[in-house]
C-alpha positions as CSV (number, residue, x, y, z in Angstrom):
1,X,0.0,0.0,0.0
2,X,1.4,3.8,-0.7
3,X,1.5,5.8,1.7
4,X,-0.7,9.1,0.7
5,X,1.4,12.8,0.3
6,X,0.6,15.0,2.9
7,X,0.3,19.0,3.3
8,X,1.1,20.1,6.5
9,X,-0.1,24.0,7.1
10,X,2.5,24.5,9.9
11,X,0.7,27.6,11.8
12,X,1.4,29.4,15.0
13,X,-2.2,29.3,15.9
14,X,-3.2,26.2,14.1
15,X,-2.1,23.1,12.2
16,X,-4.1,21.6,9.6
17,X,-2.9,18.5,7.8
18,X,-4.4,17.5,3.9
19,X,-4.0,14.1,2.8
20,X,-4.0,13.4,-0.7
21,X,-7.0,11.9,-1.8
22,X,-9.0,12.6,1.7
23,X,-8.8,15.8,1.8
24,X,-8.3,18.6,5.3
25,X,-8.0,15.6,7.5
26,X,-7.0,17.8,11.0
27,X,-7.4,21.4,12.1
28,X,-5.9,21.6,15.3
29,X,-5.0,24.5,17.6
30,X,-0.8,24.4,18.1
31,X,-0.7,24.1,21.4
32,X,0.9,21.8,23.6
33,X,1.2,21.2,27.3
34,X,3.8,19.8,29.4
35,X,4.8,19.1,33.4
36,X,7.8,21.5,33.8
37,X,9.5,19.2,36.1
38,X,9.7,16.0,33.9
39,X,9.0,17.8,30.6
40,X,5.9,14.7,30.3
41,X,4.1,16.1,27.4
42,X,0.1,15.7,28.6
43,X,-1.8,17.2,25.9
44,X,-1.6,18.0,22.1
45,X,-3.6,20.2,20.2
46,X,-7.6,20.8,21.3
47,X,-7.0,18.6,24.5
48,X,-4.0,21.1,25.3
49,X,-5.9,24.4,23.8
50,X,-8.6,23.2,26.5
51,X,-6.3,24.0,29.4
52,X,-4.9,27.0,28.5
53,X,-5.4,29.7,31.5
54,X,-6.5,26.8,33.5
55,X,-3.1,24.7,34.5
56,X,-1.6,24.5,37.8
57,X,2.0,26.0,38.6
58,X,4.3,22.8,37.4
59,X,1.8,22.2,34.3
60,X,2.6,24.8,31.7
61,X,1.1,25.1,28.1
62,X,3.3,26.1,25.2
63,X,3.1,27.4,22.0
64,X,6.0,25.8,20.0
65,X,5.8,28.2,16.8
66,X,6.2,31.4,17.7
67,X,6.1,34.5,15.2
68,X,5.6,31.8,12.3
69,X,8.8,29.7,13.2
70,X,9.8,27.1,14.9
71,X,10.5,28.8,18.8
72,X,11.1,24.4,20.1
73,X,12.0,21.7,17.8
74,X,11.3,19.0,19.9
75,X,7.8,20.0,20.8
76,X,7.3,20.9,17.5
77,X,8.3,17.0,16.5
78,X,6.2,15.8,19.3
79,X,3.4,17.8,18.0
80,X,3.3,17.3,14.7
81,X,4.0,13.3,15.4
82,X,1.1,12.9,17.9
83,X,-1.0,15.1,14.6
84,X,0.0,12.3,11.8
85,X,-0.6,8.8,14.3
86,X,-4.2,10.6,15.3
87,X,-5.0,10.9,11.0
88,X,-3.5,7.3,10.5
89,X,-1.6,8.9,7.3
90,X,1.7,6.5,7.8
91,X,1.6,2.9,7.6
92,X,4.9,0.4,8.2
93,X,5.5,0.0,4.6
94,X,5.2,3.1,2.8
95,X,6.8,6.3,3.7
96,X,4.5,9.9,2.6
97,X,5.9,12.7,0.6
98,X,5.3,15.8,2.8
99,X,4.9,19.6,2.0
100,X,5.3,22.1,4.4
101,X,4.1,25.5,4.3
102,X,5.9,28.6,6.1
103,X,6.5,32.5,6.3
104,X,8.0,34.1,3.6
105,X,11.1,35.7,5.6
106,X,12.3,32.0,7.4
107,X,15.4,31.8,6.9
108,X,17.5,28.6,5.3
109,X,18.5,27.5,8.8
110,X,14.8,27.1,10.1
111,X,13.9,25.6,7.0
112,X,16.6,22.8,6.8
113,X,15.4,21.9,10.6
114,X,11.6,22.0,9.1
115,X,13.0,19.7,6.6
116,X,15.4,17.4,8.9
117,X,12.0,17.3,11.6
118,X,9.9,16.2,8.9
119,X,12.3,13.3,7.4
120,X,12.7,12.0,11.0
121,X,9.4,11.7,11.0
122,X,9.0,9.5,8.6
123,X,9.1,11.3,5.4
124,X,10.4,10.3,1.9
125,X,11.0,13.6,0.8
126,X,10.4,16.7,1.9
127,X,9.3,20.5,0.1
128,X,8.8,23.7,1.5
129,X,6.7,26.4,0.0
130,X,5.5,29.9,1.1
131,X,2.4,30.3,2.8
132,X,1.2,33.1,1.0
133,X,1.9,31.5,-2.7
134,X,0.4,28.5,-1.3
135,X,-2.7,30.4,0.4
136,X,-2.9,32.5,-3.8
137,X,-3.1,28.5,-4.9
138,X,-5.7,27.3,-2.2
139,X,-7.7,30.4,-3.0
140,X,-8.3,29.9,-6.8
141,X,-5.8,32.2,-8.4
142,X,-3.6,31.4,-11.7
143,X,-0.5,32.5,-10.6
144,X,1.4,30.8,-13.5
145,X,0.5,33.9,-15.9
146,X,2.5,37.0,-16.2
147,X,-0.2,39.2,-14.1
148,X,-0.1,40.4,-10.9
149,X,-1.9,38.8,-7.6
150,X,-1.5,40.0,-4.1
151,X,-2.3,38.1,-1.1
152,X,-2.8,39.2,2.7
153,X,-2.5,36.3,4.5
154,X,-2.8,37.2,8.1
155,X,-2.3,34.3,10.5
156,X,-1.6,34.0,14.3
157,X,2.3,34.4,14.7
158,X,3.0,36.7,11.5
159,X,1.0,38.5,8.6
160,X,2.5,37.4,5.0
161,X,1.8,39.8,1.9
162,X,2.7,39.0,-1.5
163,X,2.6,39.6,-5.0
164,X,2.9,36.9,-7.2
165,X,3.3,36.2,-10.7
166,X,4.3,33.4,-13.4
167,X,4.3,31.3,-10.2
168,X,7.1,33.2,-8.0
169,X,7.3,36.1,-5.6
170,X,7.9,38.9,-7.3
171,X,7.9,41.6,-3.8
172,X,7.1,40.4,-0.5
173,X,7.4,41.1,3.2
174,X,6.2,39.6,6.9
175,X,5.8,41.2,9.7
176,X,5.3,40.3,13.6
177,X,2.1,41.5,13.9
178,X,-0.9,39.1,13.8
179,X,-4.0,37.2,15.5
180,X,-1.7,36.7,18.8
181,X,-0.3,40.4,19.2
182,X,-3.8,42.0,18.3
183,X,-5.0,39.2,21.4
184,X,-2.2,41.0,23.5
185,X,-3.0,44.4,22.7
186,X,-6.4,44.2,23.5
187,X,-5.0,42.3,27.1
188,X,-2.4,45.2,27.2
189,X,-5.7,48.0,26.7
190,X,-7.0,46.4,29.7
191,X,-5.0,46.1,31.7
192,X,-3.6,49.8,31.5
193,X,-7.1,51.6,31.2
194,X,-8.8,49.2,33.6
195,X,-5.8,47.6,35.5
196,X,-7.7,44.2,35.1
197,X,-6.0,41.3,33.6
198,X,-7.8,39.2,31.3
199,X,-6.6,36.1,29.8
200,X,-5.9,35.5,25.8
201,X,-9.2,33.3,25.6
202,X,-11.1,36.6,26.5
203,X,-9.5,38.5,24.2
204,X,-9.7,36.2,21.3
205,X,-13.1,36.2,22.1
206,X,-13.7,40.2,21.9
207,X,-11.3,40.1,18.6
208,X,-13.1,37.9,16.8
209,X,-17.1,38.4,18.2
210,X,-17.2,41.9,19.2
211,X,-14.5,43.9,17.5
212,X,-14.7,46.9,14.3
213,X,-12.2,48.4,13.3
214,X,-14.1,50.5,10.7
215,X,-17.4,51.9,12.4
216,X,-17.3,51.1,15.6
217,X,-20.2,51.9,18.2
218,X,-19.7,53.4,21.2
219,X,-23.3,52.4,22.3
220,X,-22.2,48.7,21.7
221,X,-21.0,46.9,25.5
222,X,-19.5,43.8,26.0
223,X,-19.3,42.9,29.8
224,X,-16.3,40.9,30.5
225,X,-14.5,39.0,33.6
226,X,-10.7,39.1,35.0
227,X,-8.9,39.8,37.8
228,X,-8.0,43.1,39.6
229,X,-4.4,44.0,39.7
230,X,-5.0,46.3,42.6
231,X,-7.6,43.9,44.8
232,X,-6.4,41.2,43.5
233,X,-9.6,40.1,43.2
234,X,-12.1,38.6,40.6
235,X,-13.7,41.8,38.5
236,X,-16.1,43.0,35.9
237,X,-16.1,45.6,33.3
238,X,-17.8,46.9,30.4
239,X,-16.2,47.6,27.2
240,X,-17.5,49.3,23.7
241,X,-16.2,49.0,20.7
242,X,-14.5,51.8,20.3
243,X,-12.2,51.2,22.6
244,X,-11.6,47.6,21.3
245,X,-10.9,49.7,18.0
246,X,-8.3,51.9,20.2
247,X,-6.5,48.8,21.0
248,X,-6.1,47.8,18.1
249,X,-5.1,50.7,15.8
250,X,-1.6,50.1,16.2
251,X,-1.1,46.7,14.9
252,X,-3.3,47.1,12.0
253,X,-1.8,50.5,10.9
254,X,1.4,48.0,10.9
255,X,-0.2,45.5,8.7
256,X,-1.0,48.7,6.3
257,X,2.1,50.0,6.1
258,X,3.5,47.0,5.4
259,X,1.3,46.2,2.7
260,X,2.0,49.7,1.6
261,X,5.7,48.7,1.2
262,X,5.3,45.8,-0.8
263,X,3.0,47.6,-3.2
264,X,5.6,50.7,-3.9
265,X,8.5,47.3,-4.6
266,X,6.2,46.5,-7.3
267,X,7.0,47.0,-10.5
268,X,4.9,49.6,-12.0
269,X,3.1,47.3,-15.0
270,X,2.4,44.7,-12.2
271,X,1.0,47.4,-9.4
272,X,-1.3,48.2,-12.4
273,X,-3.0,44.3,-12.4
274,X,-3.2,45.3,-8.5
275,X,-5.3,48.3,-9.1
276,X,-8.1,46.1,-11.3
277,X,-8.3,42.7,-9.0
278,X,-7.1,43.9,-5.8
279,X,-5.7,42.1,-2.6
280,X,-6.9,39.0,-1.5
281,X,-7.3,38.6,2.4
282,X,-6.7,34.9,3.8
283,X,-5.8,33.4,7.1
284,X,-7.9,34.0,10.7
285,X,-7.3,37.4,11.3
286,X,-8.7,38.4,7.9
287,X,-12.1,37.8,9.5
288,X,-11.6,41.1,11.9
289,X,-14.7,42.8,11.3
290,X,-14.0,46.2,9.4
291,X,-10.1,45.4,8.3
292,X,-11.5,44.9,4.2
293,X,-12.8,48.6,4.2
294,X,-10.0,50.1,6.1
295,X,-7.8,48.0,3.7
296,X,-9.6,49.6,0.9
297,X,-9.6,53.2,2.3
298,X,-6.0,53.3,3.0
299,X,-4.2,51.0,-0.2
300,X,-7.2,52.7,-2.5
301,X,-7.6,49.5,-4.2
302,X,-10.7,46.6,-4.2
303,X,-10.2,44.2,-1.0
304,X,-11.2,41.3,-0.3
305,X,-12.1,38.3,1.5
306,X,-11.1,34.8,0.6
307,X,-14.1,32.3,0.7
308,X,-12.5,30.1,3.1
309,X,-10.0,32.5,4.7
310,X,-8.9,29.6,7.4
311,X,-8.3,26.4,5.2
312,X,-6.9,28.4,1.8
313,X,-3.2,27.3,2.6
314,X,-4.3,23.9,3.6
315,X,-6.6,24.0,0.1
316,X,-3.3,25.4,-1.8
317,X,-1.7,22.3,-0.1
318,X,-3.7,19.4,-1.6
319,X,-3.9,21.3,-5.3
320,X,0.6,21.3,-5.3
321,X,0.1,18.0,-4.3
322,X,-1.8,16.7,-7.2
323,X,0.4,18.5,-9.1
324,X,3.9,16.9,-7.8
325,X,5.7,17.6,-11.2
326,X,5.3,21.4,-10.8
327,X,6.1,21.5,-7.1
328,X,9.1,19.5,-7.7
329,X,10.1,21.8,-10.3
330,X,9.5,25.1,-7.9
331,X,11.8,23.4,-5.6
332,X,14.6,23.5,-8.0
333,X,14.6,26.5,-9.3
């Protein structure tokens, strides 16, 4: 029996795995937790998400990617191990070809110990690609004509923007700022304004279900719970969302002038492609309610949303990997 090729979308936030043939198999958050004093790993991915903000003193939950690289190998191994036994996508006789996605600025380093990780876990052979070429691919886009098309692909460690054409990179940048700092800047808010301390499932939570970033209402309240850092005690507050939007002006005027940057590398004939289709939004963060018309406002050209903004690199993965001659030949180049 062959073993099936597999698609690994490596996120800081989440994995998810495509198998060739079956489709997105696993969506998992990246998350693992461990006993500090025996380094016992107890929990992988959901199991381990489940227990974050809840673990006693010696039982700690890590995030092994961190800013879209690898911050610990060997909980990254153990992780992405425990991932492939739970989808039953290796078998004693075969071994799977495996394609990894990651940020466009990681350097050749992290990438040969992506590589080396992946072949001792039992991989044939081994390619890496760029999330955001990969997330164009998932998405639907030709990217193997000489026109222009830009991606924002903002994900939990790092946001990736590209512009791609005749199926390269043609200017590109990533930057630091993402689902987990826009979590922390919202917990930071809080805890200066309000000096309460809320945990990153709280503010995840007012990101993604009470946040706008382009009309907010002042009228609009969200009650939420933490603890006092003068009492010390349990507290509640109200919030509105403009305040929420306060927060998190910083990090998305980052993301802008970022994109900004790439746009102005661009070579004038492909900025003009830009102009007609516009940039393509993809990962979790792109779901922040408002970012597409502030995007618009401030680049003055058409954003928007992928379809399915959370699986398009996974997608991108299982399309490359029906298509093995190309990706081989991307490899080489």
């Amino acid at each position: 029996m062959l073993a099936r090729d597999i698609g690994i979308d490596l996120g800081t936030a989440n994995v998810l795995i495509y198998v060739k043939g079956r489709g997105i198999v696993l969506n998992e958050p990246s998350i693992v937790v461990v006993e500090t004093e025996t380094k016992r790993v107890i929990a992988v991915g959901k199991e381990a998400s489940e227990m974050v903000g809840r673990t006693p003193g010696k039982i700690k939950a890590i995030r092994p990617l961190k800013d879209g690289v690898i911050a610990d190998f060997e909980l990254t191994e153990i992780m992405l191990d425990t991932f492939i036994k739970k989808i039953k996508a290796r078998n004693l006789f075969a071994r799977p070809r495996i394609l990894i996605c990651c940020p466009t600025n990681v350097t050749q380093v992290e990438r040969n110990a992506i590589k080396e990780a992946a072949e001792r876990m039992g991989a044939r052979k081994v390619y890496i690609e760029e999330e955001p070429k990969v997330a164009a691919i998932g998405v639907g886009m030709d990217i193997s004509k000489p026109t222009a098309n830009m991606v924002l692909d903002i994900g939990g460690g790092t946001t990736d923007i590209a512009v791609l054409s005749l199926n390269g990179i043609v200017s590109s940048s990533s930057v630091k700022v993402a689902g987990n700092s826009l979590n922390q800047d919202i917990i930071k808010y809080i805890r200066e304004k309000y000096k309460m301390l809320i945990g990153e499932p709280t503010a995840e939570d007012i990101k993604i279900n009470f946040a706008n970033i382009y009309k907010p209402n002042k009228r609009q309240k969200l009650e939420i719970k933490g603890r006092n850092l003068i009492t010390g005690l349990p507290a509640t507050i109200e919030i509105n969302q403009e305040e929420v939007k306060e927060a998190l002006t910083d990090g998305v005027n980052k993301i802008i002038k970022a994109t900004k940057n790439v746009l102005e590398q661009t070579p004038p004939e492909l900025a003009g492609d830009i102009v007609e289709k516009g940039v393509i939004l993809t990962g979790g963060g792109a779901q922040l309610t408002g970012l597409v018309e502030v995007m618009e406002e401030e680049l003055t050209i058409p954003a928007l949303i992928a379809e399915s903004p959370l699986t398009c690199v996974a997608e991108g993965c299982g399309i490359l990997l029906n298509n093995i001659k190309q990706l081989e030949e991307d490899q080489e180049e």
